[in-house]
C-alpha positions as CSV (number, residue, x, y, z in Angstrom):
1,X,39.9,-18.9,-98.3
2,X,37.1,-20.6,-100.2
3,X,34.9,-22.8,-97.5
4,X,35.3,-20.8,-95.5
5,X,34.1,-17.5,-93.5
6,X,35.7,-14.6,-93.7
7,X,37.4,-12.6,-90.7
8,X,35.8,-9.8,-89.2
9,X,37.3,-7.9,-86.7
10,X,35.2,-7.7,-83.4
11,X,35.3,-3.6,-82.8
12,X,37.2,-2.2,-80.9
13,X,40.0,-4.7,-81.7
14,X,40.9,-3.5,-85.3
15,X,44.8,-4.1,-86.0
16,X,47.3,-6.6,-85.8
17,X,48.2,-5.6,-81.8
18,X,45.1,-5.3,-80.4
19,X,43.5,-8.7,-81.7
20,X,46.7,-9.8,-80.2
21,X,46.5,-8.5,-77.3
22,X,42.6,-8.8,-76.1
23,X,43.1,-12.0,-74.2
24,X,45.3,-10.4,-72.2
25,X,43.7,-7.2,-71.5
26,X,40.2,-8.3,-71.4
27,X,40.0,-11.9,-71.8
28,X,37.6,-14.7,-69.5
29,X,38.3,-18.0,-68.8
30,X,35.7,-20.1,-70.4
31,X,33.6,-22.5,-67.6
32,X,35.0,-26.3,-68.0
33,X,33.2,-27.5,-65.5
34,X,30.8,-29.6,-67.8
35,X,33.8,-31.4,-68.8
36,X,35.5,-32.3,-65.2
37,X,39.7,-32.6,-66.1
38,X,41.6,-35.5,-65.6
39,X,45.6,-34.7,-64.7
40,X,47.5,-37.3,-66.1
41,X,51.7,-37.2,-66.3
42,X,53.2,-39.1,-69.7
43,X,56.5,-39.9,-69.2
44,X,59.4,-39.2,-71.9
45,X,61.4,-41.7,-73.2
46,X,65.1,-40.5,-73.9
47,X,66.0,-41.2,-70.2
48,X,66.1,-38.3,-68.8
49,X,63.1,-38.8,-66.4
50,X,61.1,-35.9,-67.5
51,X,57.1,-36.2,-67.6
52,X,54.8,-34.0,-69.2
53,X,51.2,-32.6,-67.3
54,X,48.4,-32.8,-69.2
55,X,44.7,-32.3,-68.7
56,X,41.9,-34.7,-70.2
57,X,38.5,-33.7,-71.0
58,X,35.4,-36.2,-72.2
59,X,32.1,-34.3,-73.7
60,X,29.2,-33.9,-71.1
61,X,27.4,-36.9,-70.7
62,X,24.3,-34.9,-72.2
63,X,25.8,-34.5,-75.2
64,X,23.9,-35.3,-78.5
65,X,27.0,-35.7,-80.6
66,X,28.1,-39.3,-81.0
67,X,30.7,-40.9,-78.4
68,X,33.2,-42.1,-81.5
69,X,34.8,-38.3,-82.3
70,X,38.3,-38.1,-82.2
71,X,40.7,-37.0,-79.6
72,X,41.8,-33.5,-80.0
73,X,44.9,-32.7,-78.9
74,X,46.3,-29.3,-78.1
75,X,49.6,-28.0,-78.4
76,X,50.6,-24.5,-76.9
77,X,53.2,-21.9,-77.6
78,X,56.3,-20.4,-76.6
79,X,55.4,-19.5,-72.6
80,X,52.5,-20.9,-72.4
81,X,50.7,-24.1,-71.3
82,X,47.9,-26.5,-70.9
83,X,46.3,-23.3,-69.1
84,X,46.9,-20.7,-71.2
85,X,43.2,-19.0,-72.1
86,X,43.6,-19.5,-76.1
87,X,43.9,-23.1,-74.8
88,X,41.0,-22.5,-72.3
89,X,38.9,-21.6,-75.3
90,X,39.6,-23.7,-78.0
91,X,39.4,-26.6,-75.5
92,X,35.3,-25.3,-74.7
93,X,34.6,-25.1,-78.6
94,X,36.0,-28.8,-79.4
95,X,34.2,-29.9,-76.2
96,X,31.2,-28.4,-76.6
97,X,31.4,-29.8,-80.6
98,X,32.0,-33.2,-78.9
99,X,35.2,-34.4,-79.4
100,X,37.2,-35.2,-76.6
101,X,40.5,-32.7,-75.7
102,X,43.8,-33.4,-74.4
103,X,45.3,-30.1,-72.8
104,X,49.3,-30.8,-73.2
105,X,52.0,-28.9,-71.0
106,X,54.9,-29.4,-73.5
107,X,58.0,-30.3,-71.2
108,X,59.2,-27.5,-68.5
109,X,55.9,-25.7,-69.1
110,X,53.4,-25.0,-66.5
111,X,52.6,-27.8,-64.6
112,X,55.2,-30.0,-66.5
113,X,58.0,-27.2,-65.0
114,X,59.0,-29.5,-61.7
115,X,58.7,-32.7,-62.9
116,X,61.6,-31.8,-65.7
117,X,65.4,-30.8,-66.3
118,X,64.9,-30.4,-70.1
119,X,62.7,-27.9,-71.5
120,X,60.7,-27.8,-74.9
121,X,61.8,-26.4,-78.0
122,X,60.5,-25.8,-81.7
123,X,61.7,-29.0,-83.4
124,X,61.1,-31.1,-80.4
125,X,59.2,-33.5,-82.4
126,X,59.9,-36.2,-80.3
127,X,58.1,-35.2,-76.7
128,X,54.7,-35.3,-78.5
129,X,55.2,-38.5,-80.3
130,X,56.5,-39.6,-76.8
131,X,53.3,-37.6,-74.9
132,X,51.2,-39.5,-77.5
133,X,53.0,-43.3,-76.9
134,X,51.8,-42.5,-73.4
135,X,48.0,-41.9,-73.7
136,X,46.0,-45.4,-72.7
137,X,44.6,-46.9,-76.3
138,X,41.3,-46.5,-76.0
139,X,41.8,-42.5,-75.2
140,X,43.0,-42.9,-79.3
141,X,40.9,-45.8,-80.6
142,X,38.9,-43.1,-82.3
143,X,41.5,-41.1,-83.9
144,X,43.4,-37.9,-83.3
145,X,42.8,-34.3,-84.5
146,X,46.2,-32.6,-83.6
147,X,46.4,-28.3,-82.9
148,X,49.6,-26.8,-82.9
149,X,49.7,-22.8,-81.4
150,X,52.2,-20.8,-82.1
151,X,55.6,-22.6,-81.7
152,X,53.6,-25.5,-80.8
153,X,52.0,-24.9,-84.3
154,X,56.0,-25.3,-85.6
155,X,57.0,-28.5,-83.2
156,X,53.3,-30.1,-84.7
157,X,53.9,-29.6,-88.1
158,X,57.5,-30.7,-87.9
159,X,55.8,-33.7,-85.6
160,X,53.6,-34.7,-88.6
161,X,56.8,-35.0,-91.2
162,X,58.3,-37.1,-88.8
163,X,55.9,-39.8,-87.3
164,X,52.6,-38.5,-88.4
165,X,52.3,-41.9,-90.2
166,X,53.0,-43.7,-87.0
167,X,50.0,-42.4,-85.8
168,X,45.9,-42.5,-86.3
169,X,46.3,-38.6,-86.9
170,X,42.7,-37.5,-89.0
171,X,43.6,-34.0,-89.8
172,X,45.7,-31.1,-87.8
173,X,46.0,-27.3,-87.7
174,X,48.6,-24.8,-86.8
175,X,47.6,-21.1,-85.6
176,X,50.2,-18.6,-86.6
177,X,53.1,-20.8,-86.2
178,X,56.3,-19.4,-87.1
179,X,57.3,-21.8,-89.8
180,X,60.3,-20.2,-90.4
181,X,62.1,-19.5,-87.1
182,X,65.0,-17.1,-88.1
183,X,62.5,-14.6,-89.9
184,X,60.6,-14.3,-87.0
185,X,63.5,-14.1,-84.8
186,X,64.5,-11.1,-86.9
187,X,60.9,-9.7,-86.8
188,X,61.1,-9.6,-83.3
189,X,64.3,-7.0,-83.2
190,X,62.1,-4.8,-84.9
191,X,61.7,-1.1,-83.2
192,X,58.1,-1.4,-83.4
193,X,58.2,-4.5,-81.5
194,X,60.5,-3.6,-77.9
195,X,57.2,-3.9,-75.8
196,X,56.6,-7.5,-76.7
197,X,60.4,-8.3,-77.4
198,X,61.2,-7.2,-73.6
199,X,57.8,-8.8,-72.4
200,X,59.0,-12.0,-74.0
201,X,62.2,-12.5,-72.8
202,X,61.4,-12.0,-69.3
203,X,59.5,-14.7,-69.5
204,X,61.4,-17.0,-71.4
205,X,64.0,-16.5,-68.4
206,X,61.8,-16.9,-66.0
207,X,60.4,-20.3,-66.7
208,X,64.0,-21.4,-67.6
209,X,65.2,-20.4,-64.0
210,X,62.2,-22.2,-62.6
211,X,62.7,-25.6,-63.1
212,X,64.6,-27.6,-60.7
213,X,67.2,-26.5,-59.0
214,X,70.1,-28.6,-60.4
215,X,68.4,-28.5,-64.2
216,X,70.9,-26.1,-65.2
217,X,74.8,-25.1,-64.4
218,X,76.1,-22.1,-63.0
219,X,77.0,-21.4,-66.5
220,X,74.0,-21.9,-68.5
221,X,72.1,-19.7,-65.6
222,X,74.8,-17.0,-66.3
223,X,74.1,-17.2,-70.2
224,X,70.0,-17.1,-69.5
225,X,70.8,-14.2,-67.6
226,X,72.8,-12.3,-69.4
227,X,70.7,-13.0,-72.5
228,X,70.1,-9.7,-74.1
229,X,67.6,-10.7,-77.0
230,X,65.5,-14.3,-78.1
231,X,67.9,-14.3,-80.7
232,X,70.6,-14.4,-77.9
233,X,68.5,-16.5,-75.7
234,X,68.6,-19.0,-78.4
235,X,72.0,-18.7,-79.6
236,X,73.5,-18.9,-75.9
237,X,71.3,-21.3,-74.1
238,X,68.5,-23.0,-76.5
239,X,71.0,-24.5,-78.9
240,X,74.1,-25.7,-76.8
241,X,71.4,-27.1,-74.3
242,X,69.7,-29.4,-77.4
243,X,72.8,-30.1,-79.5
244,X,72.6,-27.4,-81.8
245,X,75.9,-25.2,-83.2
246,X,74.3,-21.9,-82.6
247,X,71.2,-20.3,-83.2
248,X,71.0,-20.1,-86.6
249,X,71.5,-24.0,-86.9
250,X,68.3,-24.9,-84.6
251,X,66.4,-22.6,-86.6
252,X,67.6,-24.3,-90.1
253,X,67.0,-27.9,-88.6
254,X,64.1,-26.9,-86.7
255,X,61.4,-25.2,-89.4
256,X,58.5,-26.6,-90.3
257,X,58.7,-24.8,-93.5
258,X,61.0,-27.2,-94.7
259,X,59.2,-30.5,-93.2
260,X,55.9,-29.7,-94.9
261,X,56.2,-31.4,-98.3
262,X,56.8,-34.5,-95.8
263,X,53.6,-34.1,-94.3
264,X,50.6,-36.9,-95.3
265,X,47.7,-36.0,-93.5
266,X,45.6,-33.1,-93.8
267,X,46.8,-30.1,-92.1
268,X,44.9,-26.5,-92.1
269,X,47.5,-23.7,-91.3
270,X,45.7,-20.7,-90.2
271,X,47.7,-17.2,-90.5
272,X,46.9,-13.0,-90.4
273,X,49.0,-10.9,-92.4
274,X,48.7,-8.5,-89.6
275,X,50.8,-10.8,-87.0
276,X,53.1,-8.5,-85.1
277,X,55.5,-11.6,-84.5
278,X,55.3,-13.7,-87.5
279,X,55.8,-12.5,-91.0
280,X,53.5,-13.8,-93.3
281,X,56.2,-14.3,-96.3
282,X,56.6,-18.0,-95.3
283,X,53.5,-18.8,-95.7
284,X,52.9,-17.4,-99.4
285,X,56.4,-20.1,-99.7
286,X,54.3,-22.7,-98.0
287,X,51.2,-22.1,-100.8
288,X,54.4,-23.6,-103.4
289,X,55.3,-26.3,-101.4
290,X,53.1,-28.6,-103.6
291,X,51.8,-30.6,-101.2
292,X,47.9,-30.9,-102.0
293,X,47.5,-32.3,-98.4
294,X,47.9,-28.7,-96.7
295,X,45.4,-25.6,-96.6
296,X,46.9,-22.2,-96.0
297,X,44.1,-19.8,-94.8
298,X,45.9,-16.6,-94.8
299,X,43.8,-14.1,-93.4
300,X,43.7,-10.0,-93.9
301,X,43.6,-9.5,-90.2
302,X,43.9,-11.5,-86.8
303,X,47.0,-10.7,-84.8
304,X,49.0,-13.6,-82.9
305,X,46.7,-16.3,-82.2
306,X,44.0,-13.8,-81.9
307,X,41.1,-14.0,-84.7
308,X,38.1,-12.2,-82.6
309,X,35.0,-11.5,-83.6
310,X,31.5,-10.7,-83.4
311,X,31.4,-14.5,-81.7
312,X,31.5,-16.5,-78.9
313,X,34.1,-18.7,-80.7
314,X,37.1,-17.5,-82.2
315,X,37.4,-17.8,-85.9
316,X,40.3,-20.1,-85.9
317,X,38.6,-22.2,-83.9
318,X,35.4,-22.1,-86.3
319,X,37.5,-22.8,-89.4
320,X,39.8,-25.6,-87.3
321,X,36.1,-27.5,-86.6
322,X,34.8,-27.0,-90.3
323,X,37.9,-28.3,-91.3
324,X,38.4,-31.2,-88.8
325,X,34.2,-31.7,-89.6
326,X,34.8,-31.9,-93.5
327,X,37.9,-35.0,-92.9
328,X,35.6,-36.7,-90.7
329,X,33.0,-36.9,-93.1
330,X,35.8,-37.4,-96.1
């Protein structure tokens, strides 16, 4: 982790589940109001008539930093969306730095839910080059620094193997993606982990079941219902629905561990050991992957998409603006 600072857990948040679990228990939704939103809707382009919600913030007039920054775009995990608070923050760091962020609702999350029939996935490379085809050009005339959370750490780095030379992409980071999806599957049947597991699911099914009313048959609402783990969920509904033989085939055609040697612009993926969710063996594969254009800053501690510390600003999004800082200047 040379460059940069080392993780300190914020007491009393020591371990793995509680820096993964302090948003939820404790956390506060940052003030935006410096930086009014705009909602826009970017339409898909496989015909299906979905759109995807998204929320677009410019710096405060005030600020000192100069107007040609990059757009930052950020990407959100499984269940989540534009408003989920790790969003909420990092958004308030990268605005507050000066760069100009792009809050995405990947497609059938959040806001996106009613205005789609398809849903997002891991490997659904495609909706962001498509959410990206869709911004006005002069929203990207300076550039784009992408951030990928959680699965939307996976669909961004799979995103930069496949078109991330089709774009003016800078630099990028994923936060505790799961690069390899069946691992993490696996670690999710783990005893230790029934709380989250059962949390999970529910909402998985939920925002399925939410979307509009003829987006799924009778059938595939039986299969999300009767869904008894993610690994079913995925098996049973995810894979048929996208064109996959089964669960174990999305996963293999869907992990960004074996898109990163592809990838051509620099890309900082932050990781804790301690993640409850996602096994940190993949990412001690990613450090051979020989591809001189990623950083791996694996960190002692952290939790899922946690990081918190003594500071206002979460460490990932520190080391995400020292690294994006350090390309702009490169």
């Amino acid at each position: 982790m040379a460059g940069f600072p080392p993780f300190r857990p914020r007491p009393p948040w020591w371990g793995g589940d509680l820096q993964t679990l302090r948003n939820m228990l404790v956390g506060r939704h940052p003030d935006l109001s410096p930086y009014p939103a705009l909602d826009i809707r970017l339409p898909m382009r496989d015909g299906s008539g979905d759109v995807l919600a998204a929320a677009l913030h410019a710096p405060a007039p005030a600020s000192q930093v100069p107007a040609s920054r990059p757009l930052a775009v950020l990407i959100h995990g499984l269940t989540g969306c534009q408003d989920s608070l790790y969003m909420l923050r990092s958004a308030a760091a990268f605005l507050a730095a000066g760069y100009p962020v792009l809050r995405l609702s990947l497609r059938g999350a959040g806001p996106s839910r009613p205005l789609c029939r398809f849903q997002y996935h891991a490997g659904r490379s495609d909706d962001l080059r498509d959410a990206l085809l869709g911004l006005h050009a002069e929203v990207t005339a300076n550039g784009l620094m992408l951030v990928g959370y959680s699965l939307g750490g996976n669909m961004l780095l799979k995103f930069l193997a496949d078109y991330g030379r089709d774009f003016p992409v800078l630099a990028a980071g994923s936060v505790s993606a799961p690069i390899d999806l069946a691992e993490s599957s696996r670690r999710f049947l783990d005893r230790r982990n029934w709380l989250y597991h059962r949390w999970l699911l529910a909402r998985m099914k939920e925002e399925t079941l939410a979307g509009p009313a003829d987006a799924l048959t009778a059938e595939e609402r039986r299969r999300v219902t009767q869904a008894a783990t993610v690994l079913e969920f995925d098996d049973m509904h995810v894979a048929p629905r996208n064109g996959f033989a089964g669960a174990a085939d999305y996963y293999a055609k869907c992990s960004a561990l074996g898109f990163l040697p592809a990838i051509e612009v620099p890309a900082l993926l932050v990781h804790a050991e301690d993640d409850p969710w996602i096994p940190s063996n993949a990412y001690n594969r990613a450090l051979r992957a020989g591809n001189d254009r990623l950083t791996c800053l694996l960190a002692p501690g952290g939790g899922h998409v946690g990081f918190h510390d003594g500071t206002p600003v979460a460490w990932h999004d520190r080391c995400l603006l020292q690294f994006f800082e350090e390309n702009l200047s490169g």
